[in-house]
N, C-alpha and C positions, 0 to 999 in steps of 0.2 A: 504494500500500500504506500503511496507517493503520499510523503507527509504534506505536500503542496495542498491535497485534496480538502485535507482535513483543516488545514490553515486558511483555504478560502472559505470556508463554513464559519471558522471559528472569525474571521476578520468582516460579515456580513452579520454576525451575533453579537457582536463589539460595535456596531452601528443602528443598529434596531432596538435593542432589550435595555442597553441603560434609559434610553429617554422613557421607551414606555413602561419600566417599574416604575419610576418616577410619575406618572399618570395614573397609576394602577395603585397606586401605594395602598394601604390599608382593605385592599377590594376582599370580597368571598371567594372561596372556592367554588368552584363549577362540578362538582362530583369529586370523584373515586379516580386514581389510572388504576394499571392493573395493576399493580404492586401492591394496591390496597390505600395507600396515601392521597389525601389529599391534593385535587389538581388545581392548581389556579392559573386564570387569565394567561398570564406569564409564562406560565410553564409549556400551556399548549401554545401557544406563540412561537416559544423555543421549539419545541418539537418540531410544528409545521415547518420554522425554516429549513431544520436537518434532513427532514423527510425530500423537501423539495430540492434540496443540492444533492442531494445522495442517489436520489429517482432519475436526478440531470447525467450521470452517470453511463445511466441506459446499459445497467450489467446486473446478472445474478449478484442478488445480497440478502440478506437477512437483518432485518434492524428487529433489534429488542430494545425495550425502550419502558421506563418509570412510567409513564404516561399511555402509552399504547400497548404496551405487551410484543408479541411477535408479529411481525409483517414481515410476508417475503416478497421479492420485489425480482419479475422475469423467474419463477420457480426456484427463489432464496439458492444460498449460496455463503460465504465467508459472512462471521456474525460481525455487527456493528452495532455495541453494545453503549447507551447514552444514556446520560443521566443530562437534562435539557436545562434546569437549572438548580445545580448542588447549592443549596443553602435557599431555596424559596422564602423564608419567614425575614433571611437578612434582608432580602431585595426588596421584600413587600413592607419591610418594616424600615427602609432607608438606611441600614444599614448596610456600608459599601463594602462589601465580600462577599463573593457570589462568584459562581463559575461554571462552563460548560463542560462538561468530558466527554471524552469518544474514545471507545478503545474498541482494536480491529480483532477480532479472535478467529484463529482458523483451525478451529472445532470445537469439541464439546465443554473443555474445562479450561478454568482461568489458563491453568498453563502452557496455555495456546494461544495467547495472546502476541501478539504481534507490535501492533501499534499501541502506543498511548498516546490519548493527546489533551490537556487543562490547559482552558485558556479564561481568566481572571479576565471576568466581564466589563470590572469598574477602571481600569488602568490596562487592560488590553494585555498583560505579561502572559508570553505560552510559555507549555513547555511539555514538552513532547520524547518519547523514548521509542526505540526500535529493538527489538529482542535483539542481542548478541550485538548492536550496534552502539550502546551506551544512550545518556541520559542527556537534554539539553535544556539550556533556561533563555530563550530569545536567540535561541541558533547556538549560543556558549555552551560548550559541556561542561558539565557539572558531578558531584561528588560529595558522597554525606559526609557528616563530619567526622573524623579520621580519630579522635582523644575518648577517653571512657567519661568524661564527665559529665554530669546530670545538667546541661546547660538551661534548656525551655524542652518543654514538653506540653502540645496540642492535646485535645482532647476532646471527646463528644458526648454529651450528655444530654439523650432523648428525653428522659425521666430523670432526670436531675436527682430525687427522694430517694432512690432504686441507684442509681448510676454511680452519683459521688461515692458513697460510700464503698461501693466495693473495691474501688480503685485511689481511696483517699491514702494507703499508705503510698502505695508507688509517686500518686503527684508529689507527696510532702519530702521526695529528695530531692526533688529539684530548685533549681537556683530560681524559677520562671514556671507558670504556668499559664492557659491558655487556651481559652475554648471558642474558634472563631467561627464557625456554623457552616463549614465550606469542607467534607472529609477530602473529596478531591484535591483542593486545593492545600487543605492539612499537609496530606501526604506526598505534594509537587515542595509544599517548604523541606519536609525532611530532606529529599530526596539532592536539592539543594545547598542542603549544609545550613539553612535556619532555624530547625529545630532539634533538637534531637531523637525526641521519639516521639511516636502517635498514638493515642488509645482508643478504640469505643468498645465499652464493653456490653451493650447491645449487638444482637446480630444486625448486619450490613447484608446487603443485594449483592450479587456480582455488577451490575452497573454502578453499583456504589464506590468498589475500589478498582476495578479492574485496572485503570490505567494508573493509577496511585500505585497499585499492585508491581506494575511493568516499570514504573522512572523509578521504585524506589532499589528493586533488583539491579535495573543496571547500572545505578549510579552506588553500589556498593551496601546498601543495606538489605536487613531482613522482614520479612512479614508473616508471620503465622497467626495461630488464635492465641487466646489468653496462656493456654496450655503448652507454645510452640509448637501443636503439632502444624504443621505444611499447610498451605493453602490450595495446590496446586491443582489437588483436583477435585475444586468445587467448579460443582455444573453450574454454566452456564444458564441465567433464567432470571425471573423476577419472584421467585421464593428470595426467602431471608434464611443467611445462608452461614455464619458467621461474625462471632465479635473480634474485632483486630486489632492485635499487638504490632507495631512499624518500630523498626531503631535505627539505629545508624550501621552500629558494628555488631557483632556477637558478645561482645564483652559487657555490652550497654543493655542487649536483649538477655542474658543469662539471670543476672542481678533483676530485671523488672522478673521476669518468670518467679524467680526465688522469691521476689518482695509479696506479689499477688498471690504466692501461695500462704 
C-alpha cells in the first residue's frame, strides 16, 4: 500500500472535520455504529470521506470500520481497518486532540498488518509505519525512547471509577501522567519517543490500535495485554478485543507487568 494513498485521505480530513466539529460542537449522537458506540455527526462525516477516496481506488478492498462495520468494495479484498475519529467526545467537546487512523491489514489478525497511518486532525502531524520498513513522524523516522525511566505515561480511562484504580499503582511511578482521549494518537506519541508507555485497561477494537499496534513495533517498542501475552493474533473485526499494555523497551514493559500484578 502507497503511503501516498492514505496521506491524500488523511490531508482532505485535515481540511473538512476541524471546521465542522467546530459547528457541531456539543450536537447528539445519531444512533449506534456497529461496534456498539455511539455515532455522531462527525464521525459519519469522517467515514463518508474515507469510504469515498478509498471507493476512488476502483480495487478489491475490504473496509471495517467503528461506524459501518464491514463493506466490501468490487468482492473485498486486503482489510482497511478505521477508526474515523479516535477521541469523538474531544472534538465535540473542543477539545483539540483528535485523530484519524487507517491501518492496511493483509489478513485475518493484527499481525498482518501492513500499513499504519495517524494523522492528528487539529495540527495536521502524520505518522505512518510500514511493517519491516520502520516508523515515521512527518516523513522523519523515529524511535521510542531508548532509557528504562518512568518519564510520562498516556492512559485511557473509559470508566474512570473501574479504570483508575486498577492501574493506579503503575501510573504512581511515573514522573508525568496523562490521559488525552486520542488511543491512536497515545500510541503514535510513544512510538515517537514522547511518552513512555500507554495503558487502557478496558478492552480496545482492532481498529482501535491497529496502527498504534504497527508504528509502535517498528519504531522499537512493545504491545501486549495487561498480562504481556502477544497481541498478534487478534482477529481482525469490531468485537472488543483487548486491554493494552504499549512501552518503549522490554525493560520498561517487564516492571509495568510486575507493578499490575
Amino acid at each position: 500500500m502507497d503511503i501516498k494513498i492514505l496521506r491524500k485521505i488523511g490531508k482532505r480530513l485535515r481540511q473538512e472535520i476541524p471546521t465542522l466539529a467546530e459547528k457541531l460542537r456539543g450536537s447528539s449522537p445519531i444512533g449506534k455504529g456497529a461496534s456498539g458506540d455511539l455515532t455522531y455527526p462527525l464521525d459519519k462525516k469522517a467515514e463518508d470521506i474515507i469510504f469515498e477516496e478509498l471507493e476512488k481506488l476502483n480495487k478489491p478492498l475490504t473496509i471495517v470500520s467503528e461506524e459501518y462495520g464491514f463493506k466490501d468494495i468490487k468482492g473485498g479484498g486486503i482489510k482497511f481497518l478505521i477508526d474515523p475519529i479516535d477521541g469523538s467526545k474531544n472534538a465535540l467537546s473542543g477539545l483539540p486532540f483528535f485523530s484519524t487512523s487507517i491501518a492496511v491489514v493483509e489478513g485475518d489478525t493484527i499481525e498482518h498488518t501492513s500499513t499504519g497511518y495517524v494523522i492528528n486532525l487539529i495540527n495536521g502531524n502524520e505518522f505512518w509505519a510500514v511493517k519491516k520498513g520502520g516508523s515515521f513522524f512527518n516523513g522523519v523516522p523515529v524511535r521510542v525512547q531508548q532509557d528504562d525511566i518512568f518519564h510520562v505515561i498516556a492512559y485511557e480511562a473509559q470508566t474512570p471509577k473501574i479504570d483508575i484504580p486498577k492501574i493506579l499503582p503503575l501510573l504512581s511511578l511515573f514522573r508525568r501522567t496523562r490521559c488525552l482521549g486520542s488511543t491512536a494518537l497515545d500510541m503514535a506519541l510513544l512510538a515517537q519517543g514522547v511518552v513512555s508507555m500507554f495503558i487502557t485497561p478496558a478492552p480496545s477494537r482492532s481498529f482501535d490500535f491497529a496502527s498504534g499496534y504497527l508504528l509502535i513495533k517498528e519504531a522499537g517498542g512493545i504491545v501486549t495485554d495487561l498480562n504481556g501475552k502477544k497481541l498478534d493474533k487478534t482477529p481482525v473485526g469490531i468485537q472488543k478485543a483487548s486491554p493494552l499494555l504499549a512501552s518503549a523497551n522490554e525493560s520498561l514493559h517487564e516492571k509495568a507487568i510486575e507493578t499490575l500484578k
